[in-house]
FIKOLTOR-68935 format. One line per 8 residues: number of its first residue (from 1); their letters; for each residue x, y, z of N, C-alpha, C. Coordinates in steps of 0.001 Angstrom, whole numbers, padded with zeros to 6 digits. Example, Ala and Ser with C-alpha at 12.3 -4.5 7.8 and 13.67 -1.06 7.14 Angstrom:
2
1	as	013190:-005690:007800:012300:-004500:007800:013200:-003300:007800 | 012850:-002250:007080:013670:-001060:007140:012900:000030:007870
//
This chain:
286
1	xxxxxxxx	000847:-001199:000000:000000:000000:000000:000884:001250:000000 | 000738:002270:-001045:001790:003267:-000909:001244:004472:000299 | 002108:004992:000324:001933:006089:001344:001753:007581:000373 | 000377:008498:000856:000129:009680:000346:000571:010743:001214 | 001366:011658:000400:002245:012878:001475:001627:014190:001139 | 001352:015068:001870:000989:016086:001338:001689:017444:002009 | 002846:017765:002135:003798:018395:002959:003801:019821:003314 | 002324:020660:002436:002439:021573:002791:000687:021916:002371
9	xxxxxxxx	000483:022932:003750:-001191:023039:003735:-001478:024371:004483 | -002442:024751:004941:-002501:025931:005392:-004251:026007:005888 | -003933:026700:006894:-005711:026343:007668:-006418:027843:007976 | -007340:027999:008665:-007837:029115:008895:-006705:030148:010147 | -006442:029122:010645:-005313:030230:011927:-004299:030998:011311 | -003867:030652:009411:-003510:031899:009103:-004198:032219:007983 | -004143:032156:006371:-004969:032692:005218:-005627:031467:004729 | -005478:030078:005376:-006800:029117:004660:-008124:029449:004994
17	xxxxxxxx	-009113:028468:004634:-010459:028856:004584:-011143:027760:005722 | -010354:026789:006099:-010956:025724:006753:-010144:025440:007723 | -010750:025320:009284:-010231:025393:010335:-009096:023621:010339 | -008525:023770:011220:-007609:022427:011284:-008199:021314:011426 | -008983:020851:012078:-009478:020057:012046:-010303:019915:010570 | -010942:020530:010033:-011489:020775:008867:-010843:020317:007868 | -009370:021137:007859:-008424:020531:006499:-008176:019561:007022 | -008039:018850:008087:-007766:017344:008216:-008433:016237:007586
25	xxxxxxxx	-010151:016551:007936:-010589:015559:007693:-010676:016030:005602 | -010490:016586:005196:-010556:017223:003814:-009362:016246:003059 | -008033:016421:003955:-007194:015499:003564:-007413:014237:003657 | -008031:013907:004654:-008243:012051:004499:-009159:011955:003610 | -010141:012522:003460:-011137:012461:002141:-010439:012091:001088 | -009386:012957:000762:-008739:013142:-000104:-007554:012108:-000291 | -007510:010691:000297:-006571:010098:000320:-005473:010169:001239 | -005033:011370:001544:-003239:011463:002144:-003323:011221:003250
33	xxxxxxxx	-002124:010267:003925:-002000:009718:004965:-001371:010509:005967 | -000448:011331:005158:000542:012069:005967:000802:013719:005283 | -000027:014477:006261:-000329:015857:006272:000870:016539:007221 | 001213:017728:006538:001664:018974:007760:001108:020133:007466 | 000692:020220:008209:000337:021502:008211:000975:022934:008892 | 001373:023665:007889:002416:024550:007570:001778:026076:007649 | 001141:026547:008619:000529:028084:008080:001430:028918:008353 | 001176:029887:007825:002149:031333:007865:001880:031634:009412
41	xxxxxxxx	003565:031543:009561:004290:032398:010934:003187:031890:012514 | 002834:030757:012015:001982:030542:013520:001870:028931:014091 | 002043:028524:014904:001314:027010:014948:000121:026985:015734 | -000436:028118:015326:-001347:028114:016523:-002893:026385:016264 | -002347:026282:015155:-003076:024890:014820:-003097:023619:014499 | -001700:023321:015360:-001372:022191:015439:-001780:021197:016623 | -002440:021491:017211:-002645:020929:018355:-004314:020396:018260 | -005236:021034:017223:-006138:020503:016770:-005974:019247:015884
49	xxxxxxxx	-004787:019988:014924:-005099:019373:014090:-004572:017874:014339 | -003941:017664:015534:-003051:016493:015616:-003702:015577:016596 | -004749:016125:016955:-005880:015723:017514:-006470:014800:016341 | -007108:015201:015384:-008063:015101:014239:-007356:013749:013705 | -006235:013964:013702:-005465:013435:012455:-005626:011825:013236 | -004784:012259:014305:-005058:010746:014902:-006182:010329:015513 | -007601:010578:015478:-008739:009873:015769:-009163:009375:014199 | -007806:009583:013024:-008433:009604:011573:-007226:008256:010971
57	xxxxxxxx	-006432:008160:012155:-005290:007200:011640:-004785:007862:010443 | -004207:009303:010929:-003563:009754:010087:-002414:010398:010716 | -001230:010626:010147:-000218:011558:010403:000012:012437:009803 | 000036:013899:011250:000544:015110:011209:001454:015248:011325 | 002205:015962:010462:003169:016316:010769:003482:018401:011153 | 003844:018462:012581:003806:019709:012678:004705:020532:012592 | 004577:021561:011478:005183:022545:010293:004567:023848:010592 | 005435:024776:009430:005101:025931:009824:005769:026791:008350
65	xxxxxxxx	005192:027671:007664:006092:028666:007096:006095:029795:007319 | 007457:029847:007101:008105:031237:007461:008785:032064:006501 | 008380:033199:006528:008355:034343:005782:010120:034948:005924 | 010682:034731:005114:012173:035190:004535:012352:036564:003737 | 013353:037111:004293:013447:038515:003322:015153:037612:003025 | 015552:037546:001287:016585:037454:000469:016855:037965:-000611 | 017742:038714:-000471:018225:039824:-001474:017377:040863:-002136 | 016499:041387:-000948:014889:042090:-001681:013985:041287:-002262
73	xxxxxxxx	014069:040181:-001914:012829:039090:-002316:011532:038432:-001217 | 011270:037763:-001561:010640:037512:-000329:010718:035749:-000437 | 010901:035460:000496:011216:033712:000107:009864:032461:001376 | 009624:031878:001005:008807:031282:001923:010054:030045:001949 | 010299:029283:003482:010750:028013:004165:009426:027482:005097 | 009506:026504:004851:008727:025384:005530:009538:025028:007168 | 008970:024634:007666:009606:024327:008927:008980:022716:009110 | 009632:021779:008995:008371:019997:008932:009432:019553:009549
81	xxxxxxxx	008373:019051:010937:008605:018102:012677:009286:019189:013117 | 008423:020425:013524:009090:021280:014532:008832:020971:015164 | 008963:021380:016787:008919:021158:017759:007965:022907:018667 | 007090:022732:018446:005760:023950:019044:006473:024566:020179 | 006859:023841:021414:007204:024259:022015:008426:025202:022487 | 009169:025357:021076:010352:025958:020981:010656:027589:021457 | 010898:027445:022515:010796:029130:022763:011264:029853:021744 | 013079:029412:021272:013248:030227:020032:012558:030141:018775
89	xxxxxxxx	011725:029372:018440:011052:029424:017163:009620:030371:017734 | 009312:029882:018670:008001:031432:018957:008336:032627:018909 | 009590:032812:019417:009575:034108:019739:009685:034937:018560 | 010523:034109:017625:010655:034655:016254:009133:034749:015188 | 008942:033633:015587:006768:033888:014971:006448:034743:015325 | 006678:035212:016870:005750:036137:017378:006062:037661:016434 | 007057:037891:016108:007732:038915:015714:007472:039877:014266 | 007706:038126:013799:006966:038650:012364:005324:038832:011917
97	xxxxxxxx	004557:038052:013333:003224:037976:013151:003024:039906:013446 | 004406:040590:014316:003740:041945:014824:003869:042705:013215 | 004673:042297:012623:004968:042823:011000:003916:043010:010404 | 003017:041620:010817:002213:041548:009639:000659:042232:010256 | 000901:042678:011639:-000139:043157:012165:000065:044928:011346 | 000948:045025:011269:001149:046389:011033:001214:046197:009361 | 001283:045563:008594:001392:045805:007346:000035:045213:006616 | -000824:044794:007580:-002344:044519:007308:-003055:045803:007581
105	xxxxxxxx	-002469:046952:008242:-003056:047871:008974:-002633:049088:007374 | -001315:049152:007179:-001020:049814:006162:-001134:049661:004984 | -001433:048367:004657:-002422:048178:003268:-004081:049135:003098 | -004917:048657:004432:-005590:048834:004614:-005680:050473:003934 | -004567:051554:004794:-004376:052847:004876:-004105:053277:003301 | -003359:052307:002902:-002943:052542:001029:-003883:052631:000209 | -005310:051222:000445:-006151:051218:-000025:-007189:052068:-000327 | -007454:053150:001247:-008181:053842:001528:-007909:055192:000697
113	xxxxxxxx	-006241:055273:000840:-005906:056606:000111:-006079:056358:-001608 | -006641:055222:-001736:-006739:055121:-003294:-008126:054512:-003974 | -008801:055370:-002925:-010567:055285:-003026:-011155:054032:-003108 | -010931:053106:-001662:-011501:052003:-001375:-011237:051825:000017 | -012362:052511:001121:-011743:052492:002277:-012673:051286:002668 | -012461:050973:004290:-012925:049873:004947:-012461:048177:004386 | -011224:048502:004025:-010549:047097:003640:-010160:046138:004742 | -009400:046980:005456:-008555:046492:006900:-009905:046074:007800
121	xxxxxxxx	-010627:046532:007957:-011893:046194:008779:-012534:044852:008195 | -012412:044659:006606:-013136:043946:006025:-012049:042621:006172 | -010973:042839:005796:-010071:041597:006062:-009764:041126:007447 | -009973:041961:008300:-009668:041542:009771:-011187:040627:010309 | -012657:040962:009825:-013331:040381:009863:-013255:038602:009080 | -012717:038940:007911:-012321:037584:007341:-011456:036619:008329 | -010680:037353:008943:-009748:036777:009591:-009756:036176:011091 | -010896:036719:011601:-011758:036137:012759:-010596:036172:014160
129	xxxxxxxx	-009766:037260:013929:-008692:037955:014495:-007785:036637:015097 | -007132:036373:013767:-006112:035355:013666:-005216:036138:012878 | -003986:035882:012233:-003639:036322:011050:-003945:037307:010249 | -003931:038500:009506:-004716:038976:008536:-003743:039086:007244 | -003445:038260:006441:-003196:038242:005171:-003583:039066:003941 | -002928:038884:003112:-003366:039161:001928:-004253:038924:000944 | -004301:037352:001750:-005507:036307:001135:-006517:037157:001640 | -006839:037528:002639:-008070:038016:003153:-008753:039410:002738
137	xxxxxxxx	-007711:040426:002568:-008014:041123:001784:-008294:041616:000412 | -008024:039860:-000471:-008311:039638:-002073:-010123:039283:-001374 | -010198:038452:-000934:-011474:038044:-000677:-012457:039188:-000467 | -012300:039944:000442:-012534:041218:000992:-013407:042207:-000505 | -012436:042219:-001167:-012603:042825:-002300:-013296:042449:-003478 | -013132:041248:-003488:-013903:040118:-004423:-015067:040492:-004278 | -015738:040447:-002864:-016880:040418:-002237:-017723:041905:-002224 | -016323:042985:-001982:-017264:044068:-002710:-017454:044329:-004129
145	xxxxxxxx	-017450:043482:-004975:-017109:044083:-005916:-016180:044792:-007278 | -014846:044512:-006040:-013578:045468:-006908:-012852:045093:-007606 | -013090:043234:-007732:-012526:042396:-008509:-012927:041198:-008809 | -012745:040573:-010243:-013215:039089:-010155:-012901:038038:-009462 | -011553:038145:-008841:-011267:036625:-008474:-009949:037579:-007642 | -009360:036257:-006675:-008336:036173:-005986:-007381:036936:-006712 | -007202:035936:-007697:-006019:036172:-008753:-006267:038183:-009290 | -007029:037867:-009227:-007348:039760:-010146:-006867:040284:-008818
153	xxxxxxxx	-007109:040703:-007777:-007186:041360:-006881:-005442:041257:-006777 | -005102:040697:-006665:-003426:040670:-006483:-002753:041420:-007501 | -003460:040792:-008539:-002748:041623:-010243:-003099:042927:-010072 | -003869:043284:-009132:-004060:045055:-009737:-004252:045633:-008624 | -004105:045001:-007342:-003970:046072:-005866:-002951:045651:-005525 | -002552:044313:-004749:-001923:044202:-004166:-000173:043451:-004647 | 000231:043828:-005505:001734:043426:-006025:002614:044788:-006192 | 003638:044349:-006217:004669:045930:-006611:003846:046707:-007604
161	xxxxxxxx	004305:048060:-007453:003622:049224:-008093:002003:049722:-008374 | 001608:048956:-007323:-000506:048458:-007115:-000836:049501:-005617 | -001569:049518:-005656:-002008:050811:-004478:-002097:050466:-003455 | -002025:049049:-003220:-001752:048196:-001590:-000953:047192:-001755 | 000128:047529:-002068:000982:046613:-001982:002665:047508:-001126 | 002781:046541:000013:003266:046733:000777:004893:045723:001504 | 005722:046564:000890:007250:045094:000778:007246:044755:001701 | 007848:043444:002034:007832:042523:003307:009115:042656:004059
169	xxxxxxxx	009158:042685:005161:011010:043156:006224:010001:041727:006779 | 011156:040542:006267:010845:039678:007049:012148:038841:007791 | 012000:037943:008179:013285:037371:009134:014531:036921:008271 | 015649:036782:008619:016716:036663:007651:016906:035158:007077 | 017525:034780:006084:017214:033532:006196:018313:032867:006992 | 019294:033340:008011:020038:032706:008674:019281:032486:010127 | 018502:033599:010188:017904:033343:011439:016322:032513:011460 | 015755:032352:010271:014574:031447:010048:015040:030085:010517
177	xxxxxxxx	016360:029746:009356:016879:028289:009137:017242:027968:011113 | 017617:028943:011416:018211:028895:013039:016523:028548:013885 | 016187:029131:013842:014834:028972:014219:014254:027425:014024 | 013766:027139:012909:013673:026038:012370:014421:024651:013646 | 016025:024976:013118:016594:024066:014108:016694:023870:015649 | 016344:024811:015892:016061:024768:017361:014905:024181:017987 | 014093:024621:016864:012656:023676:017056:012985:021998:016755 | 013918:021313:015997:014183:019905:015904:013347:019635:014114
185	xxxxxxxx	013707:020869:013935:012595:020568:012125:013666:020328:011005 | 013221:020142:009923:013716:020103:008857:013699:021708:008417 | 014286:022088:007527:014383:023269:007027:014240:023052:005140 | 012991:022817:004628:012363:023108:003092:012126:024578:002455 | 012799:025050:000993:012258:025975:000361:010862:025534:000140 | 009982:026566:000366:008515:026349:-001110:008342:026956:-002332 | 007751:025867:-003246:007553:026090:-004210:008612:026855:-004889 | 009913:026468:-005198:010924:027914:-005162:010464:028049:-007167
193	xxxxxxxx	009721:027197:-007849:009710:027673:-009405:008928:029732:-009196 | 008508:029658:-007946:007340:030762:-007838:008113:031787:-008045 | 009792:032050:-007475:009868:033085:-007366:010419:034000:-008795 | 010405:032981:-009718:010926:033228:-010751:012145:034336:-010755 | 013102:033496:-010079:014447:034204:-009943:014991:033126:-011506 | 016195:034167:-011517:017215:033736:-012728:017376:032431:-012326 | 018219:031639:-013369:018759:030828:-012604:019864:030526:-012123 | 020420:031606:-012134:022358:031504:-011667:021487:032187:-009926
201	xxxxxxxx	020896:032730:-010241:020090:033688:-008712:019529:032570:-008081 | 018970:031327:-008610:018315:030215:-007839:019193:029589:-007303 | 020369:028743:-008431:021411:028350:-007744:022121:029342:-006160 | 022336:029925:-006317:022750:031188:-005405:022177:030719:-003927 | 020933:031314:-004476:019761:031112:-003414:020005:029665:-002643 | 020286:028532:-003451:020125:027379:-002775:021685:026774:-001731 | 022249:027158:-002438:023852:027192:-002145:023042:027949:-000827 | 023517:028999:-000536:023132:029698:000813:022378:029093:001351
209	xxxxxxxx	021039:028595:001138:020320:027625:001996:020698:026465:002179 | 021550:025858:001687:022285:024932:002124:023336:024841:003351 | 024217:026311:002972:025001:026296:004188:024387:026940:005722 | 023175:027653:005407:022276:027823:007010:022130:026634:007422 | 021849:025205:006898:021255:024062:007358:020288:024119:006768 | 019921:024642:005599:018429:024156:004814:019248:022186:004173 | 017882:021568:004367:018219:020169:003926:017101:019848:002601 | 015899:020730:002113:015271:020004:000979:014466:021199:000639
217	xxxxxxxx	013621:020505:-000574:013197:021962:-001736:011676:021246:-002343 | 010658:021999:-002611:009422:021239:-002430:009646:021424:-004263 | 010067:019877:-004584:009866:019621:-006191:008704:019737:-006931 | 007723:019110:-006076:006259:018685:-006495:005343:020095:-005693 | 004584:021355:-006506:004045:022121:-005358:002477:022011:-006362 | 001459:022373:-005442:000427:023193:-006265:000600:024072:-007391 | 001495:024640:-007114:001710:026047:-008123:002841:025495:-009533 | 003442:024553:-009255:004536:023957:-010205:003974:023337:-011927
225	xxxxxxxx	004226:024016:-012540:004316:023109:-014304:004593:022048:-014083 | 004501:021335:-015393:005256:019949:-015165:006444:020382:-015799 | 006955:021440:-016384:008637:021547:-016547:008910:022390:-015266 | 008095:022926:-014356:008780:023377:-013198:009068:022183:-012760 | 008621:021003:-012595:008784:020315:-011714:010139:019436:-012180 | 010439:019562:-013915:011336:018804:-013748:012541:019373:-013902 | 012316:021262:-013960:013966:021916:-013609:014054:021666:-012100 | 013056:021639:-011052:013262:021503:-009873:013988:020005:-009620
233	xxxxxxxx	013151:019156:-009775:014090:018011:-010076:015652:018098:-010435 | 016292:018582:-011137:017572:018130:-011534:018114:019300:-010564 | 017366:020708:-010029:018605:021620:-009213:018790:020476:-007738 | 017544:019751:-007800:017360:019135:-006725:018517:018230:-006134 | 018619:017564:-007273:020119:016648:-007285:021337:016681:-007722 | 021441:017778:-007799:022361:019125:-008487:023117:019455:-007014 | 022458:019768:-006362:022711:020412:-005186:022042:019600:-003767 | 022545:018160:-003869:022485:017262:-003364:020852:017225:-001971
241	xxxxxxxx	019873:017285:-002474:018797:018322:-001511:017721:017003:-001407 | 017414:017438:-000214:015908:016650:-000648:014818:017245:-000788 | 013777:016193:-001697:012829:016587:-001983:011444:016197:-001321 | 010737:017167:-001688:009239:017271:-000641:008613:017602:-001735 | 006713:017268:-001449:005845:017839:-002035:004938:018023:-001373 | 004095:019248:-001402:003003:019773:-001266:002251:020661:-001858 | 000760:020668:-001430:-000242:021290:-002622:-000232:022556:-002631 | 000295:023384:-000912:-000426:024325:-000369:-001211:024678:-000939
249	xxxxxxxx	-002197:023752:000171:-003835:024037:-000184:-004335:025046:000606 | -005044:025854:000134:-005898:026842:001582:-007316:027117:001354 | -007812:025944:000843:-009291:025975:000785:-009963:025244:-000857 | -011222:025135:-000672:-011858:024553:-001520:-012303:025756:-002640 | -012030:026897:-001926:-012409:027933:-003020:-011397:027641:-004323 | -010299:027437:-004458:-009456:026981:-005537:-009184:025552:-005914 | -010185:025494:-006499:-010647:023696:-007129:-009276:023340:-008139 | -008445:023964:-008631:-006983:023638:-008929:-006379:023098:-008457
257	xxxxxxxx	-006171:023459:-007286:-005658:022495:-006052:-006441:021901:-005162 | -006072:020623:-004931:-006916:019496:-004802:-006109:018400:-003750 | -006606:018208:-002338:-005406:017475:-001712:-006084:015833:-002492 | -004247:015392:-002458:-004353:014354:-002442:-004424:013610:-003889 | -004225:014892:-004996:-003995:014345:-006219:-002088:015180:-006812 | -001768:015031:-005912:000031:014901:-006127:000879:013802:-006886 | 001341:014403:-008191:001977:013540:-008743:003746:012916:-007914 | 003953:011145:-007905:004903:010597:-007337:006123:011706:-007713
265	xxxxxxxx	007089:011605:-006417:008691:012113:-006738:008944:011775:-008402 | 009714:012801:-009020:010964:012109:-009985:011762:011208:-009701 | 012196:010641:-010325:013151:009462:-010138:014556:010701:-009793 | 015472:009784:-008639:016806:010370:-008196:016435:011431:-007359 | 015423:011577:-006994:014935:012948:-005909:014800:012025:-004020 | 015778:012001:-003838:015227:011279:-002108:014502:011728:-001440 | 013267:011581:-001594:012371:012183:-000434:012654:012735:001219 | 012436:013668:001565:012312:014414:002596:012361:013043:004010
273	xxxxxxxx	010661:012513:003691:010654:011782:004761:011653:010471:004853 | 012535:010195:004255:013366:009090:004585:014588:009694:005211 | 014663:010948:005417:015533:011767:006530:015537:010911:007555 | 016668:010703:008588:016777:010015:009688:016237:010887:010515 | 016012:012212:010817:015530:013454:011331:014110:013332:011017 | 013443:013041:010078:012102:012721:009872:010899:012951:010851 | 010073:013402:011581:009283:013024:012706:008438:012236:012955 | 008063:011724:013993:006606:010531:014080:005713:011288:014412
281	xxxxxx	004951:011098:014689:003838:011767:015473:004388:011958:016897 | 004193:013659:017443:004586:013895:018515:002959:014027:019644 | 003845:013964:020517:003102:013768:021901:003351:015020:022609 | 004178:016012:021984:004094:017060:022989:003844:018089:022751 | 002703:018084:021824:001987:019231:021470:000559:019647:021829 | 000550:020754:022582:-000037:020724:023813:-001118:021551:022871
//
């Protein structure tokens, strides 16, 4: 019987649509045996969800991403089998969650000055005063009106040179990857085809994440081509890395992504979970 992985997910405690327990049982629906769930800068939902998982004979694995500022970019790392209780990995969540309290507040202010006020009110309501994302304020907008879809709302408010779009000062990536390890995690890029860096700039990128202690690179993502997936593939083993996949899913509103229909590794890609570091299901997540 093979084993279904789904390594990266995202719930309502930061920009998904479905509480943890929710995307849990969504994932077993969906086949996958072995979930982490990874939301932006918080774990505040791992402790449900690891609940869920195992009254479902399933494994959680508890993750987290974290928001990277590199070379004026913005980079997302995965954090998979942290350890919750990590003072140094909270304290550093806590930090960037105050970032994003304030740069949910100044979107809001951008928006307003560009004749669309009551955004920040409208996304903080989405947000059921968890997180307030970006996701929440595409929705926000959708809903009044100001755009067709997710996707529109990003293309024309919220990206460089858009009237709410607001650059990210996020944690370094020496001190994420540090973070990460202190918690007892693995340290994964996501989705890195997204950032559409060069590729002497990707190489770059990975080299450096290599020597923080990054150990793997999500080959297989939601967002990946099938030739993303197979330049990812060869930087993969290029630069001796392992590989992970996940959908990051954050809801049923985007029927594109779909847990649990992930195409197998490439051949020569060693999967993540055959790490000796790997996690089981923990017990001390309170």
């Amino acid at each position: 019987m093979s084993v279904h992985y789904d390594l990266h997910s995202h719930s309502r405690e930061s920009d998904g649509t479905l509480s943890p327990s929710e995307l849990v049982a969504a994932a077993h629906a969906g086949g996958v045996n072995v979930l982490a769930l990874t939301d932006h800068d918080t774990t505040d939902g791992l402790a449900e969800a690891t609940q869920s998982a195992g009254q479902l004979g399933m494994q959680l694995v508890p993750g987290v991403e974290i928001s990277v500022s590199w070379q004026s970019q913005t980079i997302h790392v995965l954090g998979l089998g942290v350890n919750p209780a990590s003072e140094l990995l909270q304290a550093g969540l806590s930090g960037l969650r105050e970032f994003r309290n304030w740069r949910a507040a100044e979107i809001g202010r951008r928006l307003a000055k560009a004749g669309i006020p009551g955004c920040h009110a409208g996304a903080c309501k989405l947000a059921e005063g968890r997180i307030v994302g970006r996701t929440h304020f595409a929705h926000h907008l959708v809903a009044e009106g100001h755009a067709r879809s997710v996707r529109d709302v990003f293309k024309r408010f919220l990206v460089n040179n858009k009237p709410g779009y607001v650059s990210g000062k996020w944690a370094t990536l020496e001190d994420a990857l540090g973070w990460i390890d202190s918690a007892g995690g693995l340290a994964v890029v996501a989705h890195p085809a997204r950032y559409r860096m060069t590729a002497s700039k990707l190489r770059c990128f990975l080299g450096e994440f290599r020597e923080c202690g990054g150990v793997g690179m999500e080959v297989i993502s939601g967002s990946h081509t099938r030739d993303n997936v197979t330049a990812m593939a060869a930087l993969c083993r290029t630069h001796n890395m392992l590989a992970s996949c996940g959908s990051d899913y954050h809801g049923p509103e985007n029927p594109w992504i779909r847990l649990g229909q992930l195409p197998a590794l490439p051949a020569g890609c060693p999967p993540v979970w055959e790490s000796d570091r790997w996690p089981v299901n923990r017990a001390d997540i309170q």
